[in-house]
C-alpha positions as a printed Julia matrix, in Angstrom:
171×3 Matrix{Float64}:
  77.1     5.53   19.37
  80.52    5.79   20.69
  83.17    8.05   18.8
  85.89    5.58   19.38
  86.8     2.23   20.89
  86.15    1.66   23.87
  89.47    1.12   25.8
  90.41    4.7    23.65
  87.16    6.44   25.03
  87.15    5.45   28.35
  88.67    6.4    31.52
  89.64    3.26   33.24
  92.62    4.82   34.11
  94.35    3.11   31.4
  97.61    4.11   29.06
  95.21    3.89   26.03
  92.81    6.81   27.65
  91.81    9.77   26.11
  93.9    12.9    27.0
  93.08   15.36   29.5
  90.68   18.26   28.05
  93.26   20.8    28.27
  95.63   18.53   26.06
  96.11   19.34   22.37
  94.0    17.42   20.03
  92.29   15.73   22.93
  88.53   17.05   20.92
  89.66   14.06   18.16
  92.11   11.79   19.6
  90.5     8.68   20.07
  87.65    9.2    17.34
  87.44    7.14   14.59
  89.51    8.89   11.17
  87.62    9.67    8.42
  88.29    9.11    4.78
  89.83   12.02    3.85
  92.36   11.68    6.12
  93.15    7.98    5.52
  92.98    8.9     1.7
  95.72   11.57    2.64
  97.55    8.99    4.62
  97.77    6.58    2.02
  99.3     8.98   -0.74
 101.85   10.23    1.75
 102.91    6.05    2.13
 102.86    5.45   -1.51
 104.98    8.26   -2.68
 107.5     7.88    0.93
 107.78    4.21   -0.06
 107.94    4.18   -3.86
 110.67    6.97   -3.33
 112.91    5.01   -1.19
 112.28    1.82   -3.2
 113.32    3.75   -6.51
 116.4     5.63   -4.34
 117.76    1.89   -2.68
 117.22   -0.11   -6.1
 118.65    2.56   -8.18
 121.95    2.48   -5.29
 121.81   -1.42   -5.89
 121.51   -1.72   -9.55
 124.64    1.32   -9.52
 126.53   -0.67   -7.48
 126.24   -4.1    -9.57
 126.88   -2.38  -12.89
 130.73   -0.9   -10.9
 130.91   -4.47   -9.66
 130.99   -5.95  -13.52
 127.66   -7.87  -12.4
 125.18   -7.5   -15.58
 121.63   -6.31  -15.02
 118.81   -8.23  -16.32
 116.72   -6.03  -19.2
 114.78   -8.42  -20.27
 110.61   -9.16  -19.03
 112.2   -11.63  -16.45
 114.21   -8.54  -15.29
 110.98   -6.9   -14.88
 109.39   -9.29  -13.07
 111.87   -9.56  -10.59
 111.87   -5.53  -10.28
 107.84   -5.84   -9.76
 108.46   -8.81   -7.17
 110.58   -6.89   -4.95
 108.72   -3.88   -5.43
 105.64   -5.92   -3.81
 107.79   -7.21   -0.99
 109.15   -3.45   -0.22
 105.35   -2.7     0.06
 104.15   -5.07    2.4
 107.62   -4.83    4.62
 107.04   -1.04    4.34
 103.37   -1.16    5.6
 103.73   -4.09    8.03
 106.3    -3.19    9.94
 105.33   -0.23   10.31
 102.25   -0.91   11.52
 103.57   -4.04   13.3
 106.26   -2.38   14.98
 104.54    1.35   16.09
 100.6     1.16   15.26
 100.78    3.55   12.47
 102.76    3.95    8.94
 105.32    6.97    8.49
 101.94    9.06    6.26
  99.89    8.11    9.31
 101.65    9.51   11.56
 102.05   12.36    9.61
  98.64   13.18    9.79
  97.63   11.93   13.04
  95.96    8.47   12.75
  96.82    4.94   14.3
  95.91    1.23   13.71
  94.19   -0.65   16.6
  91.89   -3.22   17.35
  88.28   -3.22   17.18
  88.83   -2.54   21.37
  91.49    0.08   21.04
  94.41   -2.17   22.07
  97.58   -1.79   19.97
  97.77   -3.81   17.03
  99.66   -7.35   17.21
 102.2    -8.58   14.13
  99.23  -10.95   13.05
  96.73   -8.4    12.98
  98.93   -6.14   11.41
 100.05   -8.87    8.55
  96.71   -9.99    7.87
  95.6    -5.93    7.07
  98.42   -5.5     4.85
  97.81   -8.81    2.7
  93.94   -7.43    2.04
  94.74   -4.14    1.47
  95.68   -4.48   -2.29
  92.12   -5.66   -2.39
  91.25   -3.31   -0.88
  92.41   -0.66   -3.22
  91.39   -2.89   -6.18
  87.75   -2.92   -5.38
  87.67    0.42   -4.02
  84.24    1.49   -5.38
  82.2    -1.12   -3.14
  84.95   -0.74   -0.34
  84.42    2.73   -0.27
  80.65    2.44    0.32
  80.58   -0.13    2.57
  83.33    2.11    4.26
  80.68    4.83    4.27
  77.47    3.0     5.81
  80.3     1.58    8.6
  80.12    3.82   12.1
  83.72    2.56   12.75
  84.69    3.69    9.49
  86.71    0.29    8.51
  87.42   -0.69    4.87
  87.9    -4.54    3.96
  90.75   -4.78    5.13
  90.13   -3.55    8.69
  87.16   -5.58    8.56
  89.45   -9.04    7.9
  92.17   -8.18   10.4
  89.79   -6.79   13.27
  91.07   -3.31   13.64
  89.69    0.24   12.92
  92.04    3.49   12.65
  91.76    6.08   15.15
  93.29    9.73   15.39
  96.03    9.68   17.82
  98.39   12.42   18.0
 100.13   11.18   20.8
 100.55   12.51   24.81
């Protein structure tokens, strides 16, 4: 069975082509990532995105209360809060992945969205893996061993949007 996609493992002369075997990381690159890694991945997004979320609402809700506008304590308050804390999520992770294949922790560590083929990853694709991912996470027991009997590797949410992660540390 391959290691990776196909347009990732082979030559074809293409952009998407494994490095040279002299290049750095060229043993992995292209291979489908591992749990571990996407666990590690996943952390390093949560706590870079809850961060700035706290950071840029705490800025806001500063700014109102110097401004004389009154903050909202109250469950509705709290609501709102969780509602834009949602909507920082999936801009976070979509665009992200949307815009450059791979979120800030998955870069970190080496990994990148693409399609079951090993083309980059299309605004679609990429919205469609962000809306199943809180499934995704909530049934994470069964996710996690379908996720281990799969040679690509793909969770639920790769399954529904057609793409697999990949390590890429770049050229």
């Amino acid at each position: 069975l391959p290691a990776g996609p196909e347009a990732l493992a082979g030559d074809g002369g293409a952009a998407h082509a494994l490095p040279a075997p002299n290049d750095a990381g060229a043993d992995v690159t292209g291979h489908y990532a591992g749990g571990v890694t996407r666990l590690v991945a996943f952390v390093v997004d949560i706590a870079l995105a809850g961060g700035a979320f706290t950071i840029t609402s705490g800025a806001l809700s500063s700014a109102l209360r110097v401004l004389g506008v009154p903050i909202d304590g109250s469950a509705a308050g709290g609501v709102a809060l969780t509602a834009a804390l949602m909507l920082w999520l999936l801009t976070y992770w979509w665009a992200s992945t949307a815009v450059a294949g791979r979120t800030p922790g998955m870069a970190l560590v080496g990994l990148r969205v693409v399609t079951r083929s090993g083309t980059p990853v299309s605004g679609r694709r990429a919205l469609v893996r962000v809306l199943v991912l809180p499934v995704s996470v909530v049934f994470f027991i069964p996710v996690l061993i379908g996720f281990a009997f799969d040679r690509e590797r793909r969770a639920l949410h790769d399954i529904r949007a057609g793409t697999t992660v990949v390590f890429d540390w770049g050229d």
